[in-house]
C-alpha positions as CSV (number, residue, x, y, z in Angstrom):
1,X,-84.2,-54.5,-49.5
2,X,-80.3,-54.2,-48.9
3,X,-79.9,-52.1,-46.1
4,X,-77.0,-49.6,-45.8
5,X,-75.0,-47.8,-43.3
6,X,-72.9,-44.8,-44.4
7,X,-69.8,-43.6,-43.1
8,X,-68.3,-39.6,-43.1
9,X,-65.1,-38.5,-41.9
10,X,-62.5,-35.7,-42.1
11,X,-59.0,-34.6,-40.7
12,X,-59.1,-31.9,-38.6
13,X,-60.4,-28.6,-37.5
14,X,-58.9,-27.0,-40.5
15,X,-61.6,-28.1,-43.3
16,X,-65.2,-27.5,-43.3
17,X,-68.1,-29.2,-41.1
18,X,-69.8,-29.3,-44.5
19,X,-67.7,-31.7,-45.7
20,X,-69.2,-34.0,-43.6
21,X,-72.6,-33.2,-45.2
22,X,-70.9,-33.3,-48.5
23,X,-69.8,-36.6,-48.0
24,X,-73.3,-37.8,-46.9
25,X,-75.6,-36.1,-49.4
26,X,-73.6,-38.2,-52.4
27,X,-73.8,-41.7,-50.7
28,X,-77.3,-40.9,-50.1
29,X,-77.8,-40.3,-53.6
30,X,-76.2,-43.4,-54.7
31,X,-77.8,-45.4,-52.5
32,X,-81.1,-44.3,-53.9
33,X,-80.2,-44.7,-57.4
34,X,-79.7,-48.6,-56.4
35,X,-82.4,-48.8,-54.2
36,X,-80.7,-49.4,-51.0
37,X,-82.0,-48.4,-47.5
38,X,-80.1,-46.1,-45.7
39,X,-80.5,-47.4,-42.2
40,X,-77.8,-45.8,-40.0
41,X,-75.6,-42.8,-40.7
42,X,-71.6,-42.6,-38.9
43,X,-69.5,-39.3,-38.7
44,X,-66.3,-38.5,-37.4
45,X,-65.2,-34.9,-37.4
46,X,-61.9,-33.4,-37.0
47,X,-60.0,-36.8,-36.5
48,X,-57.0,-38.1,-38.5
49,X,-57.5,-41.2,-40.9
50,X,-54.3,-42.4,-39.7
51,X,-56.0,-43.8,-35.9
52,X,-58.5,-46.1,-35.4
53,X,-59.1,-43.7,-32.5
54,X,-62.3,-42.5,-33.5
55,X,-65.9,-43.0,-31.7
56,X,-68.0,-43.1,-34.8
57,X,-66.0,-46.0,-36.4
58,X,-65.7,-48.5,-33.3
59,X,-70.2,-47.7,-33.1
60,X,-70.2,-48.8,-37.1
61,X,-67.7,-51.9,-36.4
62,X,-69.8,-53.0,-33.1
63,X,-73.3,-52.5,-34.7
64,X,-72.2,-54.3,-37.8
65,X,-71.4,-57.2,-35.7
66,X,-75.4,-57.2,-34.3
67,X,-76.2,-57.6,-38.5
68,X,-78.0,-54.0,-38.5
69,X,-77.1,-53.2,-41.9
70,X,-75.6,-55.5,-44.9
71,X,-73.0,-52.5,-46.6
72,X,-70.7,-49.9,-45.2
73,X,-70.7,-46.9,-47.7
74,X,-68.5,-44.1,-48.0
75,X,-66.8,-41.7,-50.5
76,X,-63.7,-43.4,-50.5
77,X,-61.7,-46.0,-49.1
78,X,-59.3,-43.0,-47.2
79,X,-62.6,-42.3,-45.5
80,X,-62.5,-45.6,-43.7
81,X,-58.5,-44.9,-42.6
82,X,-55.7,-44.0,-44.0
83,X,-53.8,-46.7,-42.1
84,X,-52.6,-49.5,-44.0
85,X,-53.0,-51.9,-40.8
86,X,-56.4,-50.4,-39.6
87,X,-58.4,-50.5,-43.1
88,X,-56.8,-54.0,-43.1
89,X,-58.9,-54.8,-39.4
90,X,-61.7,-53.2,-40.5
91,X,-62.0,-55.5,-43.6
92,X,-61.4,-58.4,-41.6
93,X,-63.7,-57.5,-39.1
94,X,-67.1,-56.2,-41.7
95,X,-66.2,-59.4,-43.9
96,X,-66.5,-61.3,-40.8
97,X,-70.0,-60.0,-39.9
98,X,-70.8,-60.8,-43.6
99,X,-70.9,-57.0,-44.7
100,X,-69.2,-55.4,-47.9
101,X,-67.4,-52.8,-48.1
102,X,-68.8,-50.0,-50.9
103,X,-67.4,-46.9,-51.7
104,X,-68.1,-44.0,-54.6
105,X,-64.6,-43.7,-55.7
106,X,-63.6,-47.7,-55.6
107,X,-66.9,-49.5,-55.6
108,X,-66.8,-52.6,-54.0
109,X,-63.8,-53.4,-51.4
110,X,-61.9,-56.6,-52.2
111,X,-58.4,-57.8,-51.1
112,X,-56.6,-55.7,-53.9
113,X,-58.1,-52.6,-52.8
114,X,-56.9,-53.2,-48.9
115,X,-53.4,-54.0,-50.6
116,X,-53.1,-51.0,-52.9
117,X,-54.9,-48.0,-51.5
118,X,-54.2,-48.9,-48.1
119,X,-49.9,-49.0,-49.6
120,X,-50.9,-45.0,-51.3
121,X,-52.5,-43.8,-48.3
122,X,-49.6,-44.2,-46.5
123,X,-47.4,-42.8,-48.8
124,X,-49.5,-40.0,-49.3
125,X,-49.7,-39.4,-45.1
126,X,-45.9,-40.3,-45.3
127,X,-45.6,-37.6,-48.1
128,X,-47.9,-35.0,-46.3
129,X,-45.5,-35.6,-43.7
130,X,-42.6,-34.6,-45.3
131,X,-43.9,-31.5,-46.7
132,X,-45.5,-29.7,-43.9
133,X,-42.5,-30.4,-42.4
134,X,-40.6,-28.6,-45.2
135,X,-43.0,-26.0,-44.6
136,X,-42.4,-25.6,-41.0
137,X,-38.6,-25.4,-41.8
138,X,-38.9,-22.8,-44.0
139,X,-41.0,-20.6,-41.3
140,X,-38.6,-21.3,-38.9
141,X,-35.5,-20.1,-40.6
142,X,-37.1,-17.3,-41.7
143,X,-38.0,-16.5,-37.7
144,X,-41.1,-17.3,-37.4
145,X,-42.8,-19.5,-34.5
146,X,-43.2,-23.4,-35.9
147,X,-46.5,-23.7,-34.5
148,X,-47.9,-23.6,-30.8
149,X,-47.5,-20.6,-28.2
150,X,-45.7,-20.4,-25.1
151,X,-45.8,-18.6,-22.4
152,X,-44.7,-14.9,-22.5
153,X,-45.9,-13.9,-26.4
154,X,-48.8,-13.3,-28.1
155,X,-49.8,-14.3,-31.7
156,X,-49.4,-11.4,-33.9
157,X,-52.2,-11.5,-36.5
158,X,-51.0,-10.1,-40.1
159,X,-52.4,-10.7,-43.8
160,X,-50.3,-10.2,-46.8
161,X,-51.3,-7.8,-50.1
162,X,-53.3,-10.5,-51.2
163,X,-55.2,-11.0,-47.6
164,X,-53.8,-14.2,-47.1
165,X,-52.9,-14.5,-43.2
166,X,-49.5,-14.3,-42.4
167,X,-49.0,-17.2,-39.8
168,X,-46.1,-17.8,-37.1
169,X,-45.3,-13.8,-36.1
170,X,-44.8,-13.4,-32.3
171,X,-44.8,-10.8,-29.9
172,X,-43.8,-10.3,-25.8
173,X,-46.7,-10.2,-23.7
174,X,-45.2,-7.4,-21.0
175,X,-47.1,-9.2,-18.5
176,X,-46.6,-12.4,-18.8
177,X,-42.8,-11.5,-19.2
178,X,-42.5,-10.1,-16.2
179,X,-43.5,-13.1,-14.5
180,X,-41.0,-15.4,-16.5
181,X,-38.2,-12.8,-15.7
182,X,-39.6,-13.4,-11.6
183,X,-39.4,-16.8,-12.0
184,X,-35.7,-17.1,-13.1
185,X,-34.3,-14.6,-10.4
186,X,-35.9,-16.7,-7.7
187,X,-34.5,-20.1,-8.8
188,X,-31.3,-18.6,-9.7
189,X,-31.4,-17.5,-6.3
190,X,-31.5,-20.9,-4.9
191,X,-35.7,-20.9,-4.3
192,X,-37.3,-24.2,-5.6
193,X,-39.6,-24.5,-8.3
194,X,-42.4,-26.0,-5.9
195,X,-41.8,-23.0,-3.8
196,X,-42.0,-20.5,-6.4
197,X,-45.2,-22.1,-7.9
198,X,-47.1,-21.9,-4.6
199,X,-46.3,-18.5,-4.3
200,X,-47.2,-17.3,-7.7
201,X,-50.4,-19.7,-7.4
202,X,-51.5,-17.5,-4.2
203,X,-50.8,-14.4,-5.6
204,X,-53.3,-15.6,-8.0
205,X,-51.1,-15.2,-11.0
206,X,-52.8,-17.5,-13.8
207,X,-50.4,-20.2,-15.5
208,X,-49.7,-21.3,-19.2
209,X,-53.3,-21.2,-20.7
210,X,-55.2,-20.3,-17.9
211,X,-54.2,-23.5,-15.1
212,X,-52.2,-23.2,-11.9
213,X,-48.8,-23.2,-11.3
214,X,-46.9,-26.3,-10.7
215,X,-43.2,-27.5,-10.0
216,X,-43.3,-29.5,-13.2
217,X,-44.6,-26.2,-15.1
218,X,-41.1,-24.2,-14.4
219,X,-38.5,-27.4,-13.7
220,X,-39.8,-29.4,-17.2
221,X,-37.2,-31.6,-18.6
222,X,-33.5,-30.6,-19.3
223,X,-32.7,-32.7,-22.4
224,X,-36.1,-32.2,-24.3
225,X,-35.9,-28.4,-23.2
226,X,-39.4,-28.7,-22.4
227,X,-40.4,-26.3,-18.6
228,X,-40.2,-22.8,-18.5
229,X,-36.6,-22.5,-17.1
230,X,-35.6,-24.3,-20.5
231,X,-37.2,-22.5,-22.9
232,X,-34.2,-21.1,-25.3
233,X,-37.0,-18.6,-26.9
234,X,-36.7,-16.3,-24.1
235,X,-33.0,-15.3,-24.8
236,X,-33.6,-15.1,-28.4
237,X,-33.4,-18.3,-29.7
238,X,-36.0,-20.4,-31.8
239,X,-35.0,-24.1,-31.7
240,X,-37.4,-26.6,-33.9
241,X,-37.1,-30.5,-34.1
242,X,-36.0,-31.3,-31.1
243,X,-38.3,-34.3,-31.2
244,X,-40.1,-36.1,-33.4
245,X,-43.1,-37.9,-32.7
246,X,-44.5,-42.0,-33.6
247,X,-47.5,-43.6,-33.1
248,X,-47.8,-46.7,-30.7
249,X,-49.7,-49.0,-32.6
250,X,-51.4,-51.0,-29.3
251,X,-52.5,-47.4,-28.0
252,X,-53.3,-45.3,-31.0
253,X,-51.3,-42.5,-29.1
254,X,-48.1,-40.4,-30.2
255,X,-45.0,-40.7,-28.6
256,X,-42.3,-38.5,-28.4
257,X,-38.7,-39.3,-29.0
258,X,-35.6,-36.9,-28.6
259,X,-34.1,-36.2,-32.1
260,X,-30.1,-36.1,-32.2
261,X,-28.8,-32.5,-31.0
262,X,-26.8,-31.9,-34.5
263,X,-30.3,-32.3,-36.2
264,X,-32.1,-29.5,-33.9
265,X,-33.0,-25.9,-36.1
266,X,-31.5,-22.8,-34.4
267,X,-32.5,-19.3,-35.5
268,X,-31.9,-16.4,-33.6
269,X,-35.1,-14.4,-32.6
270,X,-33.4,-11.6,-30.3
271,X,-36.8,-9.5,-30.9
272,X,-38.5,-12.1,-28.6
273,X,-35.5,-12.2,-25.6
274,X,-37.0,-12.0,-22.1
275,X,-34.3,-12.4,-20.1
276,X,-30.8,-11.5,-20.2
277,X,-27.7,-14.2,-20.7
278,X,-26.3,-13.5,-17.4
279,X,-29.6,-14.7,-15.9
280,X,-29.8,-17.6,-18.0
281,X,-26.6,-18.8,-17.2
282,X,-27.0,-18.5,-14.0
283,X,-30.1,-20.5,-14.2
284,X,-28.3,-23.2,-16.0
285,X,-25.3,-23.2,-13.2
286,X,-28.4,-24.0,-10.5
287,X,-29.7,-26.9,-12.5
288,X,-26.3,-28.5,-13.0
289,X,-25.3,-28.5,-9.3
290,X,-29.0,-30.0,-8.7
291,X,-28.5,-32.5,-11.2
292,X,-25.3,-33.8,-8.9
293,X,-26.9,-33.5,-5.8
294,X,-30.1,-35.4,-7.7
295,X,-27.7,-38.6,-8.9
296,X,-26.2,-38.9,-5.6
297,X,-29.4,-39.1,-3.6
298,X,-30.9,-41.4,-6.4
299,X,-27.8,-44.5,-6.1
300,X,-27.4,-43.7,-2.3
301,X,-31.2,-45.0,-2.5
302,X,-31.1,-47.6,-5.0
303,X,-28.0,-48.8,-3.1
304,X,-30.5,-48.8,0.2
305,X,-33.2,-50.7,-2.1
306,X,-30.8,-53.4,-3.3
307,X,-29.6,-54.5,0.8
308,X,-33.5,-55.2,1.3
309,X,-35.0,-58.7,0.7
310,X,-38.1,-57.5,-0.9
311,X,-35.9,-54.8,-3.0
312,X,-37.5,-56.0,-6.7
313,X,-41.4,-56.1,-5.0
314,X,-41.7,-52.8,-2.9
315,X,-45.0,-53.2,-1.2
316,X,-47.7,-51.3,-2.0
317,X,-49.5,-49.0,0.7
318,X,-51.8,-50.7,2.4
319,X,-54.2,-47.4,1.9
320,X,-52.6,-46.4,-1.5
321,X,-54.7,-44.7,-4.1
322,X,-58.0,-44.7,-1.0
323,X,-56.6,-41.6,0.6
324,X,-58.3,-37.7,-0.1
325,X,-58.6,-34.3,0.7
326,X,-61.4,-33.7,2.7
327,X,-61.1,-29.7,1.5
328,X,-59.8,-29.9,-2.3
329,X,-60.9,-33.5,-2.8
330,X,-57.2,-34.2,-4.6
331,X,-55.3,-37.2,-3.6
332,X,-53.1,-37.5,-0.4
333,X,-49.7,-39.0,-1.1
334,X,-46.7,-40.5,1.0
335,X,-44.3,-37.4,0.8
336,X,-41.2,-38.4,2.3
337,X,-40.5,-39.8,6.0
338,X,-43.7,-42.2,5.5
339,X,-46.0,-39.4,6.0
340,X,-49.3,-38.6,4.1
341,X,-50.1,-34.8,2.5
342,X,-52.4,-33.6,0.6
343,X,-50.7,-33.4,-3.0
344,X,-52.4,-29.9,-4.4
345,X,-50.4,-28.5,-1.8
346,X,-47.1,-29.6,-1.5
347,X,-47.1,-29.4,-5.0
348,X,-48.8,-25.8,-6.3
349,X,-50.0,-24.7,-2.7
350,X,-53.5,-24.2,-4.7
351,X,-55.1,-26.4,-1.0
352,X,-54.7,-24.8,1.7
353,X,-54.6,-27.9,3.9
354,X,-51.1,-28.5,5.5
355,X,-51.7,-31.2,7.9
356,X,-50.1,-34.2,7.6
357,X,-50.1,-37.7,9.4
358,X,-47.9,-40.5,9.4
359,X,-48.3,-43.9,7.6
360,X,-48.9,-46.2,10.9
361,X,-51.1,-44.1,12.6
362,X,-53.3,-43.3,9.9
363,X,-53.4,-47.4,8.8
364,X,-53.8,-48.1,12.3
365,X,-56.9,-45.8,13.1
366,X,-58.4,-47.3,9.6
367,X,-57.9,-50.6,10.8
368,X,-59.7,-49.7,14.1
369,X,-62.5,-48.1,12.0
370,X,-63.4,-51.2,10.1
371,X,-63.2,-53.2,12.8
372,X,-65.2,-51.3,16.0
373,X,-67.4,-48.3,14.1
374,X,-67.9,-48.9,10.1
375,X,-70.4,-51.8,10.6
376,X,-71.4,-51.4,14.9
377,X,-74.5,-52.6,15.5
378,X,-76.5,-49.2,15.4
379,X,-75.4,-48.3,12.4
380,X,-75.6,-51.4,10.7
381,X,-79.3,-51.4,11.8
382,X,-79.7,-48.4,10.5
383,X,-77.5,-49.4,7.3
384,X,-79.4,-52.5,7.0
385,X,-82.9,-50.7,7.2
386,X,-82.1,-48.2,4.7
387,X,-80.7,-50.7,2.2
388,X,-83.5,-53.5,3.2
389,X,-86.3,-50.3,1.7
390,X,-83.8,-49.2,-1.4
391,X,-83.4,-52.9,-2.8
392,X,-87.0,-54.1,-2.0
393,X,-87.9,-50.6,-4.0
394,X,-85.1,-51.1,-6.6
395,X,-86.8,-54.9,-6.8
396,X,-90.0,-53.7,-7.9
397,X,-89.2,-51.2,-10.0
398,X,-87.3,-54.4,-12.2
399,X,-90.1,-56.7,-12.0
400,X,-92.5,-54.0,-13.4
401,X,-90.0,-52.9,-15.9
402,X,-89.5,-56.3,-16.7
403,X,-93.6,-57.4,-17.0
404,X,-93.4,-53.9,-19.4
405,X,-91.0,-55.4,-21.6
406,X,-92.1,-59.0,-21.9
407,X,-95.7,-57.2,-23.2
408,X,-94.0,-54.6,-25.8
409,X,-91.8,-57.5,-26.5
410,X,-94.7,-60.0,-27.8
411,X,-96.8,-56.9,-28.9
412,X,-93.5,-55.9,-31.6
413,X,-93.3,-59.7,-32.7
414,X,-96.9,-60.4,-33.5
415,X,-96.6,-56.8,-35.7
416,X,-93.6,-58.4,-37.2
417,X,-95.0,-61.3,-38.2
418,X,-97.9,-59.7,-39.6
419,X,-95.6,-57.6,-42.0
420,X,-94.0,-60.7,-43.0
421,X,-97.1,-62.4,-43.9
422,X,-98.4,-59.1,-46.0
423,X,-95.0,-58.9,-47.9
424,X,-95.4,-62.3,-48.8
425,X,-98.7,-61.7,-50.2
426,X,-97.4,-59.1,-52.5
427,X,-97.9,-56.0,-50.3
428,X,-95.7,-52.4,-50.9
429,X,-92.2,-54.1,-50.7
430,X,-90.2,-50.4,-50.0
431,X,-92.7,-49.1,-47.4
432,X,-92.9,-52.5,-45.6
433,X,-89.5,-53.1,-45.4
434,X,-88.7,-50.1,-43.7
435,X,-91.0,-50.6,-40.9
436,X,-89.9,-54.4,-40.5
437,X,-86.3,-52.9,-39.7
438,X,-87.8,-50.7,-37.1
439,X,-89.8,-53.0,-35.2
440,X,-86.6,-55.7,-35.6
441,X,-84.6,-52.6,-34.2
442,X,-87.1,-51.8,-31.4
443,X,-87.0,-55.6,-30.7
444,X,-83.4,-55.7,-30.4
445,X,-83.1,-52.9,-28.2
446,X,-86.2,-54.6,-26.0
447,X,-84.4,-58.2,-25.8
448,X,-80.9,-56.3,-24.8
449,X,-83.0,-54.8,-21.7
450,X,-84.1,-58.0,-20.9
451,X,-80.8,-59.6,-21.0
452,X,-79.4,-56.9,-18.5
453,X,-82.0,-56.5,-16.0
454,X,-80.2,-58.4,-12.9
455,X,-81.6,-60.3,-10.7
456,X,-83.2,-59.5,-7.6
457,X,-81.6,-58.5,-4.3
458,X,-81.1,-61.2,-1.8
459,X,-82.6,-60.7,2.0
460,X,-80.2,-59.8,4.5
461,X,-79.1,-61.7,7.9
462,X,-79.7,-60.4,11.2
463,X,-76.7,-60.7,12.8
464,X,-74.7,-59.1,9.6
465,X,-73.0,-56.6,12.0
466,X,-71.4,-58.9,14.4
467,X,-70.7,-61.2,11.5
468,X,-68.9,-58.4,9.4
469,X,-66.6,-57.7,12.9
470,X,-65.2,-61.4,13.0
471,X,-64.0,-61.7,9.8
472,X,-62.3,-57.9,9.8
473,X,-60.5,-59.2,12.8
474,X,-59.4,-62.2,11.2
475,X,-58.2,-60.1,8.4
476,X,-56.3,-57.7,10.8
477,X,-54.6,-60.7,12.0
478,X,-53.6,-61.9,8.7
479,X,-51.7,-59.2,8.1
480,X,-48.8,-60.2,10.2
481,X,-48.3,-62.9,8.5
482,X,-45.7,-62.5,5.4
483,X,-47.3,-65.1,3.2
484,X,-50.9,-63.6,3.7
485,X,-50.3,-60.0,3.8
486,X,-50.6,-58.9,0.2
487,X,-53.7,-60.7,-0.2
488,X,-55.0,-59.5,3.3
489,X,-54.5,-56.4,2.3
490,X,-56.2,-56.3,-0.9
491,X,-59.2,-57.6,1.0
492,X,-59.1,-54.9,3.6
493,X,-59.0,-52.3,0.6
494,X,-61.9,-53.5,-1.2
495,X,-63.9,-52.8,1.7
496,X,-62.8,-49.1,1.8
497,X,-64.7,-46.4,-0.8
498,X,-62.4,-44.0,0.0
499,X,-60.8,-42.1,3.5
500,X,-61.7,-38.3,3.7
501,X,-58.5,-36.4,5.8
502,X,-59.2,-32.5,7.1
503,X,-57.6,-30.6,9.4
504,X,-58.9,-29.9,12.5
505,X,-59.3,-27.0,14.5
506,X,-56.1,-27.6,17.1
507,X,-53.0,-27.8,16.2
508,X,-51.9,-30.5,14.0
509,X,-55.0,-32.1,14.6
510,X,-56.7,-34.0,11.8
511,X,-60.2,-35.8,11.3
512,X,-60.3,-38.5,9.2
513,X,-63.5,-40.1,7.8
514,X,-64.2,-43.8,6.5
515,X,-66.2,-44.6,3.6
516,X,-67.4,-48.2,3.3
517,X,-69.0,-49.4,0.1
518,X,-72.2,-51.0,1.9
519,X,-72.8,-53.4,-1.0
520,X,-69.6,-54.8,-1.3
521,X,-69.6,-55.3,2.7
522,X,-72.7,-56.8,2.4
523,X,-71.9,-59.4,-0.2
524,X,-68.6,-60.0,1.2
525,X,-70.0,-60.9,5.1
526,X,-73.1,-62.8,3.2
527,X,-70.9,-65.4,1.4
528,X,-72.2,-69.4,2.3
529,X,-68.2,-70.3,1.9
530,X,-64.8,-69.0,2.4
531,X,-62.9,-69.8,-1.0
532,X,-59.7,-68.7,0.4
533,X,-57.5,-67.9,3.4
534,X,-57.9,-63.8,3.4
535,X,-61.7,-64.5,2.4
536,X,-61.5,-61.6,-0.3
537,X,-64.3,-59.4,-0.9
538,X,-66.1,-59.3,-4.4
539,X,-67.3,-56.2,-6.0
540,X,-70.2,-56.8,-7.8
541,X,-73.9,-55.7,-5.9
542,X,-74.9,-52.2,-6.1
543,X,-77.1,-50.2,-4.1
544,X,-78.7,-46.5,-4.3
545,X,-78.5,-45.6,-0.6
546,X,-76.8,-44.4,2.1
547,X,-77.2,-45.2,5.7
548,X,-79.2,-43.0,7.7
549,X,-80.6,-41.1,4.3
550,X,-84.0,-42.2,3.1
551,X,-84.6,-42.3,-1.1
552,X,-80.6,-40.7,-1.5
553,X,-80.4,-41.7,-5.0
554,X,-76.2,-41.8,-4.2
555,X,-73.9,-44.9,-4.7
556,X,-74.2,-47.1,-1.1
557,X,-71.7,-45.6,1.0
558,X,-71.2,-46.4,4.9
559,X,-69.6,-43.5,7.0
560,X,-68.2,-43.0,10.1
561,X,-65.4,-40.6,11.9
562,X,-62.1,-42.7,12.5
């Protein structure tokens, strides 16, 4: 029996979840009219035709590619995608796997059909296009909001005589305006947006939609008029198509580019003015001088940059991207004069951790760390114990697992072979056929564990600890050297899970705690052979331990104060 998969999509939140079973009920029906079996069923809801961008359709394409069904079936080709190069990859991919491509509107899927429909889908998404944006336009000059709400109104919610809803009417939130009106009388007054977004963030004054308030919320971008100290609706004036949008066809994403400003739609609003043109020029006279100030400190630095010898390959931190909060859990950044901070608050004050510490020192306490406390004796002992009971309990666990599946394995092929043999006597062709595809899909699914169960856990060597301390040493020392040092330091980094930072209780003071991935330490100081001068670490054994913690079902982490 021909075995069938069917695939549902459609557009967006708009239409009806029953379209979906719409869609499905009718292939199922055909499918039964020519006595196909319907094996597998694929739905995408809400999500355009025009991206490939969709879970459903990359599960169809992947299992189609394991054989599991011989025809894709769907309503109509547009179904598929709308997108004249996608519909063309899907062919090529299903024809490839040696499945056809049927649909209710088209019947079968040749060449021509990629050709044509694929050509008047994207006319009709190019003419869909056109007219909501003709749509939009029309709202716009009329005064009304082109979609989307910002900050300071709320959505006023009409119907006309007919009960139609009325769609794009605004109205000031008094709350929310008062805020924005704060917000430009501050900068204006020479505060800075970081500053005014910590202080509205501890006066717990909720942001656009509900989030926190950040310099990047209220400083935006200029040109693009995108920040709330650009927004022209809040002194009366409603400006649409400022940008226009394209797809990047290696992402699938859209990308926004920055229309010419003699295409941009004005339309006065002055109903919706929240602040006053004195303020907003004001504003605007701030931004300009920071603009200057801006340029100047960006070519005095680039002009800094190009006197170096290394100015086109700026080394990377040796700690950069390992480095958290210990209170917020965020990331701590460099932040100007070499020293780390923790990001959430510089940026929206949202942390209340203000301690920072300078680039050498912290490097060089990490570097102690690895060398004298991650991997001492005691707590490699302690380590090694705990890791020694996880992977010789992890070990049986596979080999039963395993001695499970090798039995359910031989049990599902003797059952298929029995089916085989009674179909070929003449038995009930429809009812035998469908339990031959589930046992062949139950033996799949077996053979796939098989194929992934890894292999056991080697022993460990006594003297790991004293083992893992020479070669950290050696890397330490590498690191002076110029011609070494990147690759030193990409060893030294592999070894690190992550550094914890917290402030202390003194003044200034701050603890700092290193994580160690245990299996990757272990692996590394276990090689037979060093294959290169920095003796990189690999990634690649896992463990579910941590040291001094019996049965912690918790990634294999290695911890100590620095």
């Amino acid at each position: 029996m021909i075995r069938v998969a069917l695939y549902a999509r459609y557009s967006s939140d708009l239409q009806r979840d029953a379209s979906i079973e719409d869609q499905l009920r009718l292939c199922r029906e055909h499918a039964e009219r020519m006595g196909w079996s319907v094996v597998e069923s694929y739905c995408d809801r809400a999500i355009s035709g025009a991206s490939l961008l969709r879970p459903d359709i990359h599960r169809l394409l992947a299992d189609a590619q394991q054989h599991r069904f011989d025809i894709v079936l769907a309503e109509a080709l547009d179904r598929i995608s709308r997108d004249q190069e996608d519909i063309a990859a899907v062919y090529k991919r299903l024809v490839f796997a040696d499945v056809k491509i049927v649909t209710l509107a088209e019947g079968e899927i040749t060449e021509l059909h990629v050709g044509l429909k694929g050509t008047m889908n994207a006319v009709f998404l190019k003419d869909l296009a056109a007219k909501v944006r003709r749509g939009l336009r029309g709202r716009v000059e009329a005064g009304k909001s082109g979609g989307g709400l910002c900050y300071g109104y709320r959505v006023v919610k009409r119907v006309d005589d007919a009960g139609e809803p009325l769609r794009g009417d605004r109205e000031i939130d008094a709350g929310e305006a008062e805020v924005i009106r704060r917000v430009f009388r501050e900068f204006a007054a020479g505060k800075s947006p970081r500053a005014i977004a910590r202080d509205l963030n501890a006066e717990g004054i909720p942001g656009p939609k509900g989030a926190a308030w950040t310099d990047s919320t209220l400083r935006g971008h200029a040109k693009r008029g995108t920040g709330l100290l650009n927004n022209e609706l809040y002194v009366g004036r409603l400006v649409w198509n400022r940008l226009h949008y394209l797809k990047d066809p290696t992402t699938g994403n859209r990308v926004s580019r920055l229309n010419a400003p003699e295409a941009w739609i004005r339309q006065g609003v002055p109903q919706l003015r929240i602040v006053g043109d004195d303020l907003w020029q004001a504003v605007k006279a701030r931004q300009a001088e920071l603009t200057i100030e801006n340029a100047t400190v960006i070519a005095a630095t680039r002009a800094a940059i190009a006197n170096r010898l290394n100015a086109s390959h700026r080394p990377r931190s040796l700690l950069s991207g390992l480095l958290v909060c210990g209170c917020c859990g965020g990331p701590y950044s460099l932040r100007g004069q070499d020293r780390y901070a923790c990001s959430a608050h510089v940026t929206s004050g949202t942390c209340g951790n203000n301690r920072t510490i300078s680039r050498s020192q912290l490097e060089a306490r990490v570097l102690a760390g690895l060398k004298e406390r991650l991997m001492a004796p005691e707590i490699a002992a302690e380590a090694m114990r705990a890791y020694q009971e996880e992977t010789n309990h992890l070990n049986r666990e596979r080999r039963l697992s395993g001695g499970r599946d090798q039995r359910d394995l031989a049990t599902v092929e003797r059952a298929i072979k029995e089916i085989v043999a009674a179909i070929e006597d003449g038995g009930y062709r429809r009812a035998l056929n469908d339990r031959l595809g589930e046992l062949e899909r139950k033996r799949d699914e077996i053979k796939t564990r098989l194929a992934e169960t890894p292999h056991d856990f080697p022993d460990l060597h006594p003297n790991i600890a004293e083992a893992y301390r020479r070669k950290v040493v050696h890397l330490a020392e590498t690191l002076a050297d110029p011609a070494l040092r990147q690759e030193a330091g990409d060893a030294i980094r592999s070894l690190i899970e992550r550094v914890a930072l917290t402030p202390g209780e003194k003044r200034g003071e701050i603890h700092a705690t290193l994580h160690g991935d245990l299996a990757t330490i272990v692996h590394w100081t276990e090689r037979a052979h060093i294959k290169n001068k920095a003796d990189t670490p690999q990634r690649g054994m896992s463990a579910s331990v941590v040291a001094g913690e019996r049965n912690q079902r918790e990634p294999g982490i290695v911890s100590v104060y620095i």
